[in-house]
C-alpha positions in Angstrom: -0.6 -37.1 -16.4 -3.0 -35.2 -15.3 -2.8 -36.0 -11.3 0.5 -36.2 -11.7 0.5 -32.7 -12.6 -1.7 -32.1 -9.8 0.4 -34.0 -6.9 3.6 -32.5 -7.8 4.1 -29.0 -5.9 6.5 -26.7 -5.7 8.5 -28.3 -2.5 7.1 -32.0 -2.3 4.5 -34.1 -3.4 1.1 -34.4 -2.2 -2.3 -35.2 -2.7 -5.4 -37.5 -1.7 -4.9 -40.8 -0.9 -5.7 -43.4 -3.2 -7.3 -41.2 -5.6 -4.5 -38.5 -6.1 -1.5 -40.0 -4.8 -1.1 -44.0 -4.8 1.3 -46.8 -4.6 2.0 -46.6 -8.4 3.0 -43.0 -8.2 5.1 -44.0 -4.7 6.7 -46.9 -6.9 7.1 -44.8 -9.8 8.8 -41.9 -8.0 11.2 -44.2 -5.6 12.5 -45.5 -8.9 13.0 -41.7 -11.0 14.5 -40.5 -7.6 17.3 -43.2 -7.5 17.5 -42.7 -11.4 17.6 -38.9 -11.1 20.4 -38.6 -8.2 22.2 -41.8 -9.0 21.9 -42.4 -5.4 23.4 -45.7 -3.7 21.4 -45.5 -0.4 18.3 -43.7 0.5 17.0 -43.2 4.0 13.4 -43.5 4.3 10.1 -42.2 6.9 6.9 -42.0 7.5 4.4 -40.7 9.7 1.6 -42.2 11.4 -0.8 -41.7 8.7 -2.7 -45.0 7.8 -2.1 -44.9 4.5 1.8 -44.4 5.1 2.5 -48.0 5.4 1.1 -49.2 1.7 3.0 -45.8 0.2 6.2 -47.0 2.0 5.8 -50.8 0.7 5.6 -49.1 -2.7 8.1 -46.3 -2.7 10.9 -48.9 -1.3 9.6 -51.4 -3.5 10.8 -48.7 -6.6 14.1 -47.6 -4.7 15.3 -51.8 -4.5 14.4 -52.2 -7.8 17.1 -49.7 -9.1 19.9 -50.9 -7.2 19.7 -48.6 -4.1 19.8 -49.6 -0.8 17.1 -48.3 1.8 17.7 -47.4 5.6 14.3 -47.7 6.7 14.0 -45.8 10.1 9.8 -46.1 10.5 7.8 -44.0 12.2 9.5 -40.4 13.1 9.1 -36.9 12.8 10.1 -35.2 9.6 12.9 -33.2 11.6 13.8 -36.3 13.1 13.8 -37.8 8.9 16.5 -34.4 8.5 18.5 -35.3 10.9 18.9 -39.5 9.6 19.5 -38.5 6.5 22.5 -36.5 7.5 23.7 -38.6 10.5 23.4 -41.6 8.4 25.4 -40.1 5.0 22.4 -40.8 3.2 22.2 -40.0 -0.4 18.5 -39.2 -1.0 15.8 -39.3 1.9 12.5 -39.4 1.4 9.8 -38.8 4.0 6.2 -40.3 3.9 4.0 -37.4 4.8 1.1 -34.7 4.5 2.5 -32.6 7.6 -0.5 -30.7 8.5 -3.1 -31.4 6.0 -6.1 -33.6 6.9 -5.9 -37.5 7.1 -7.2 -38.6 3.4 -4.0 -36.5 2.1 -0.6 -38.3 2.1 2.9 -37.0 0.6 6.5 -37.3 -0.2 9.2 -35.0 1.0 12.4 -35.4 -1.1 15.7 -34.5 0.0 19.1 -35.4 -1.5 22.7 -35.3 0.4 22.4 -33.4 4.0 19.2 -33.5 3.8 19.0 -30.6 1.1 15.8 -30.5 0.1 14.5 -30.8 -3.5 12.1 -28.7 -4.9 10.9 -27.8 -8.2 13.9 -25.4 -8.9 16.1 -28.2 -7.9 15.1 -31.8 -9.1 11.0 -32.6 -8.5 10.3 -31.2 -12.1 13.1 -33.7 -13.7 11.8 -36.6 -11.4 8.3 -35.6 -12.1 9.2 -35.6 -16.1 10.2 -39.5 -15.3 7.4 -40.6 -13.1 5.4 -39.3 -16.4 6.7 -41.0 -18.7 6.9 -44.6 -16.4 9.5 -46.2 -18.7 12.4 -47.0 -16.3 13.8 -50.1 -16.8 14.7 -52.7 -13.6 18.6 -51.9 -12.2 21.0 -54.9 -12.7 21.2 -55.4 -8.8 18.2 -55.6 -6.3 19.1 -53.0 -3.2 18.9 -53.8 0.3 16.6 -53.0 3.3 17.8 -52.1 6.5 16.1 -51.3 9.9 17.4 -48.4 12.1 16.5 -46.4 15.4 17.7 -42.8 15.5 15.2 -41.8 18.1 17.6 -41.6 20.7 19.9 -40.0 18.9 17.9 -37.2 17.5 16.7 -36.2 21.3 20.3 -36.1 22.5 20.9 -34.1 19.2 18.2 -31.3 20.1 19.2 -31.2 23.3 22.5 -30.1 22.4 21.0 -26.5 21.1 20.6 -25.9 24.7 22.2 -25.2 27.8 19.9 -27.9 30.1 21.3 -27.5 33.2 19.6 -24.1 32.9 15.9 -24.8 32.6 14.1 -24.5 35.3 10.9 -26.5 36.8 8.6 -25.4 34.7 4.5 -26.5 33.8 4.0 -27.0 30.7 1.0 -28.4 28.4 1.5 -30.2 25.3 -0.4 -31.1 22.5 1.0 -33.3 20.1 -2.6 -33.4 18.1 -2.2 -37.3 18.0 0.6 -36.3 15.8 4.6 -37.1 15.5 5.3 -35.2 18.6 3.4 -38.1 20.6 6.6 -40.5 19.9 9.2 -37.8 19.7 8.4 -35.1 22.3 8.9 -37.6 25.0 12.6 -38.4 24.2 13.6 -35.2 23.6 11.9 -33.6 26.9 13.3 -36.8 28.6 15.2 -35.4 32.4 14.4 -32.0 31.9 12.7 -30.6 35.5 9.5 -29.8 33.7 6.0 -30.9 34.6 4.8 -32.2 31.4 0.5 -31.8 30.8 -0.1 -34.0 27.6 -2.9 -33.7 25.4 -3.3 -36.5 22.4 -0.1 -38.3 22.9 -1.2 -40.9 20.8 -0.7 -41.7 17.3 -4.0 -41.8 15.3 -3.3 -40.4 11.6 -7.4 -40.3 11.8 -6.7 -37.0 13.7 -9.8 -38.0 16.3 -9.5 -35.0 18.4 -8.8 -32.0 15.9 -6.5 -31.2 13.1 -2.9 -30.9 13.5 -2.6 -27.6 12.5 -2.3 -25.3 15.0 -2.4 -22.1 12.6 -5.9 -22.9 13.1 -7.7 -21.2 15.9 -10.3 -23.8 15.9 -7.4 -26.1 16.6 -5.9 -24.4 19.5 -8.9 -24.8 21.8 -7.5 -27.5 23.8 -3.8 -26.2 24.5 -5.6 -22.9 25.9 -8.2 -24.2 27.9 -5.6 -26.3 29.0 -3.2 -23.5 30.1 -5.8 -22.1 32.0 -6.8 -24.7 34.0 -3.6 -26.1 35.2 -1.9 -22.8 35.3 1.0 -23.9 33.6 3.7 -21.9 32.5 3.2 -22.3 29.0 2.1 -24.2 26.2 3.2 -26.1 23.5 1.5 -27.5 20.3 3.1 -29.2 16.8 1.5 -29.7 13.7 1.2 -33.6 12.2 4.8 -34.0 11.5 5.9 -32.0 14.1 8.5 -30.2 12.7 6.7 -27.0 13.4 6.1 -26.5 17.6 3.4 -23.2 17.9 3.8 -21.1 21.7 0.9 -20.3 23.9 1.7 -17.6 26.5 0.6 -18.4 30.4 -2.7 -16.9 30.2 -3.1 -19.3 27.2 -2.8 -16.7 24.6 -1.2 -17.9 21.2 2.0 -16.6 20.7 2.4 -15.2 17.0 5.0 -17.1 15.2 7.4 -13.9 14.4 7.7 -12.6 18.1 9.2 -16.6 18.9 11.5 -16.1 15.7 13.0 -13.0 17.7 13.4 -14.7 20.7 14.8 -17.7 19.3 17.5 -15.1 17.4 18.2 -13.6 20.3 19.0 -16.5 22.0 21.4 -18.3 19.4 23.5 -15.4 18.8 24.6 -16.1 22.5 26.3 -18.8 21.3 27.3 -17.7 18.3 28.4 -13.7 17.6 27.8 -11.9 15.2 25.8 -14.2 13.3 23.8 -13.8 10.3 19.6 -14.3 10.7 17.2 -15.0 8.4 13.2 -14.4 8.3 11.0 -14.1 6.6 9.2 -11.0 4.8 6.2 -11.5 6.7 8.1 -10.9 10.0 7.0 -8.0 12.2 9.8 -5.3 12.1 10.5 -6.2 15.6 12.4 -9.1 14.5 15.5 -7.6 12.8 15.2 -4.7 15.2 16.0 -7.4 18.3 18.7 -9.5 15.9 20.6 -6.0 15.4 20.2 -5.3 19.2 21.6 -8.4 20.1 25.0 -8.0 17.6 23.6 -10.3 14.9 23.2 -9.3 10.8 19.4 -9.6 9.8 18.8 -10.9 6.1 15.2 -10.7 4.5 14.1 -13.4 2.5 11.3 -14.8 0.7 8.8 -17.4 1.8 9.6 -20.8 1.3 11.7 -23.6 3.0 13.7 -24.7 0.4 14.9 -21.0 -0.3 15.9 -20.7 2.9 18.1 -23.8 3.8 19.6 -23.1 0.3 20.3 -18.9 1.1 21.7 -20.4 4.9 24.1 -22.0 3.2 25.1 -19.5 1.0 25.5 -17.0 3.5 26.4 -19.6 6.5 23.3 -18.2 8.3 23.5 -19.6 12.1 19.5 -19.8 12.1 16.2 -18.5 10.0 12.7 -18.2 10.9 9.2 -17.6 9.4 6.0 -16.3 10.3 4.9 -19.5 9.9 6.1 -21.1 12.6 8.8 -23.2 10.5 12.3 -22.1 12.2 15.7 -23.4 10.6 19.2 -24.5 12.0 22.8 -25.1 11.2 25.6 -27.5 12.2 28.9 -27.4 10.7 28.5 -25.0 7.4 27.0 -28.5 6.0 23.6 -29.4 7.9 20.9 -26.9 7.3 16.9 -27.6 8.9 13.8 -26.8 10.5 13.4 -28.1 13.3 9.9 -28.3 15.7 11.6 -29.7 19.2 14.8 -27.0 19.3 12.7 -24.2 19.7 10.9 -25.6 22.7 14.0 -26.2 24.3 15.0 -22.3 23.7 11.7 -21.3 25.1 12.3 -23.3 28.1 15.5 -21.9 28.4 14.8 -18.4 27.7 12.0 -18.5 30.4 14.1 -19.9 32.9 17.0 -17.6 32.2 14.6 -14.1 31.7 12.8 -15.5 35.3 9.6 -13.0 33.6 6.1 -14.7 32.2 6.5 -15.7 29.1 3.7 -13.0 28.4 5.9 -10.0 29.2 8.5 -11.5 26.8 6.4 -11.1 23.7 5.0 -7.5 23.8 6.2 -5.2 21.6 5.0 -1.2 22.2 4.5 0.0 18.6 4.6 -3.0 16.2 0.4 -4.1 15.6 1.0 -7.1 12.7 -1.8 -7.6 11.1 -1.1 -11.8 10.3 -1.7 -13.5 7.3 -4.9 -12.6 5.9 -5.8 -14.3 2.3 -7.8 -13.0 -0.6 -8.7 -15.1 -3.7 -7.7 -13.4 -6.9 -8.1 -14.7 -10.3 -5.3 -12.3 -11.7 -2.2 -12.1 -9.0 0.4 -10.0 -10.9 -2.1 -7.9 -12.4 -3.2 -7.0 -9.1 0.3 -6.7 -7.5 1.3 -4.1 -10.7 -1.9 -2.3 -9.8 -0.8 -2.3 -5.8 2.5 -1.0 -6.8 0.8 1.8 -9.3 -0.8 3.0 -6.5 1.4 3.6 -3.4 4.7 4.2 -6.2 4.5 7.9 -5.4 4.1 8.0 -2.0 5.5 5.6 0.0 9.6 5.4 1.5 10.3 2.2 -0.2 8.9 -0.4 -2.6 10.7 -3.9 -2.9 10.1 -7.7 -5.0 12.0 -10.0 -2.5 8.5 -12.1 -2.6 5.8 -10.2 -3.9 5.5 -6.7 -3.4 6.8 -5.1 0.1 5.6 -1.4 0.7 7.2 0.6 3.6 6.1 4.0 4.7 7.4 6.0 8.0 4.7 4.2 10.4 3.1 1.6 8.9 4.2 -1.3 6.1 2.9 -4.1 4.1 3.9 -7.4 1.6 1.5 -8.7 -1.2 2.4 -12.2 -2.1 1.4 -15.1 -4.3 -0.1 -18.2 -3.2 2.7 -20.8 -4.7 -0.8 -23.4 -4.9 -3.8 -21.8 -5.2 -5.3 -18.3 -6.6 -4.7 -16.6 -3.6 -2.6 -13.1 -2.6 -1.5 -13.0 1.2 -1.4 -10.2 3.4 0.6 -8.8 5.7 0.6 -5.6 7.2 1.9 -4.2 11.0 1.5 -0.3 12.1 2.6 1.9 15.0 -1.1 1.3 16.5 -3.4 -1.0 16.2 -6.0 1.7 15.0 -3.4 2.4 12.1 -3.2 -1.0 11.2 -6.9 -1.5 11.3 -7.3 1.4 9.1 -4.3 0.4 6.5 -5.6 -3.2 6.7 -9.2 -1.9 5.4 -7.5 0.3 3.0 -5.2 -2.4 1.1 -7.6 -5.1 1.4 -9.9 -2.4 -0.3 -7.8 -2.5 -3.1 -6.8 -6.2 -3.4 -10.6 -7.4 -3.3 -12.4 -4.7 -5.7 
């Protein structure tokens, strides 16, 4: 119980492969999933992780056993998992993964319906509560396994977000950190008039070259010095799932993932007026300031995937973003998801359409963001209560969308939880960077004493 406690998160499951997470917790769960959403037929995919295989074997193994059928589409992307689950009117989904975590980790994202993800609010603690207790009895029926290719699909499916006839020949580095994107980006970029620079296009869950996780600077190396040397016009990089894609700038500058939500804004409300946007309370003011300036209705939200798809849908948001480079979609009122390829395309777009540097379209006069900077605190809401005690009387506006927001005329700042760990997160952006450097010292000040 114990690891099982551990595994379990707040969005998906995950944890070290064998010792953490193994084939009898993959078995246990495919069978409590089917149990739990009385599903008929669940789609199922992994990533290139060298433990995904045995985890699949033993997940599908639990899914047959209860009856279900299972449309096994192998190696993808988890956008690419989103977007079978929906095409193919799948009940459940369930993609084999770890995203961006390093290659002894393994996971499990569940999604039911449309790809509507399951979290601990909505299912993982009941299907948890079943894996625990490991009684579930053999269905009367053994399901069946069936093979399919949406690759193609999927490509022509991004694609779609775009206007291609308008991108223009453009140089552009890649590097799919011998991640998802090496079998996906190629597909999707497929008779676009780009010159394509690849770095670690092949799949190796080993991660031989460096982490997929571009939030890392020691992981961005590459892409930059790439950049540079080939003088491309940008650069592109996606975590180990790829369904987060992070910006570099032509000088090979990495492009902070709150400026790309405001671009990305800007350009869907072109195609679709007077939409409602959502980010996230990390963003840099600059981001509802550009929705509102290009007719769209800016919504605040907390942090969180899961939240997000579940508030689009509620409000029939037409996209979302977050700081964290995860940036969200809709089709048809019914179809909500991150995506990592879509934005590409709308950078490639937007650069060809603006005719500018991609540099000159991510500078903001007046908004110095701080980024996320982490502290590790043994008591979080006893430090957040003390944060609000002291800037109560002074400051324009105080809010609890996700932790504690502070606003003052020229300078701002959000204290949140860590949902895993006993961390608060910091955000904070200014009118200059010397404010922000000051306010930074000043809060941090308080959050570490």
């Amino acid at each position: 119980m114990a690891e099982i406690d551990k595994i379990f998160k707040a969005y998906d499951v995950r944890g070290i492969y064998p010792d953490e997470l193994d084939e009898a917790v993959a078995e246990k769960t495919g069978k409590a999933l089917v149990c739990f959403l009385n599903c008929k037929k669940v789609l199922v995919g992994r990533d290139m992780r060298p433990s995904g295989e045995k985890l699949f074997e033993a997940l599908v193994r639990g899914i047959t056993s209860q009856g279900a059928d299972v449309i096994d589409i192998g190696l993808c992307s988890t956008d690419m998992f989103y977007f079978g689950v929906w095409k193919e009117k799948a009940d459940a989904g369930v993609m084999i993964t770890a995203s961006h975590n390093p290659p002894e980790y393994n996971g499990l994202k569940i999604t039911k319906e449309n790809a509507g993800p399951i979290g601990e609010e909505t299912g993982l603690k009941e299907i948890k509560s079943l894996v625990a207790k490991g009684e579930l009895i053999a269905g009367e029926k053994q399901g069946k396994i069936e093979k399919k290719d949406v690759l193609k699909e999927f490509g022509k499916f991004c694609r779609g977000f775009v206007n291609v006839k308008k991108i223009k020949p453009l140089k552009v580095a890649m590097d799919a950190g011998n991640g998802m994107a090496s079998l996906v980006a190629p597909e999707v970029f497929k008779g676009l008039p780009i010159e394509q620079e690849r770095l670690f296009f092949e799949l190796d869950g080993t991660f031989p070259n460096h982490e997929a996780n571009p939030l890392k600077e020691e992981n961005r190396k590459d892409i930059e010095a790439k950049v540079k040397e080939i003088n491309a016009d940008l650069g592109i990089a996606w975590d180990g799932d790829a369904d987060r894609c992070f910006f570099f700038d032509e000088k090979g500058n990495f492009v902070p993932g709150d400026f790309v939500v405001a671009l990305l804004a800007k350009n869907t409300l072109k195609r679709n007026k007077g939409g409602k946007i959502i980010y996230d309370v990390r963003c840099s003011h600059f981001v509802p300031k550009t929705i509102e300036e290009a007719g769209g209705i800016p919504i605040i939200h907390r942090v969180g995937h899961a939240f997000i798809k579940k508030s689009m849908n509620d409000e029939k948001a037409v996209f979302g973003g977050e700081l964290s480079a995860h940036n969200y979609y809709a089709v048809n009122n019914e179809f909500f998801f991150d995506n990592g390829f879509i934005p590409a395309l709308q950078i490639l777009e937007i650069i060809s359409e603006e005719k500018k540097p991609f540099s000159e379209l991510v500078t903001a006069e007046g908004f110095h963001h701080s980024g996320e900077i982490n502290s590790e605190v043994a008591e979080k809401d006893a430090k957040i209560a003390e944060i609000e005690a002291k800037y109560k009387g002074s400051a324009k506006n105080i809010f609890h969308i996700d932790g504690i927001s502070v606003e003052f005329g020229d300078w701002w700042f959000n204290v949140r939880k860590s949902n895993t760990e006993p961390l608060l997160r910091l955000v904070l952006e200014a009118k200059s960077k010397e404010l922000m450097d000051e306010k930074v010292k000043e809060v941090l000040g308080l959050i570490r004493k």
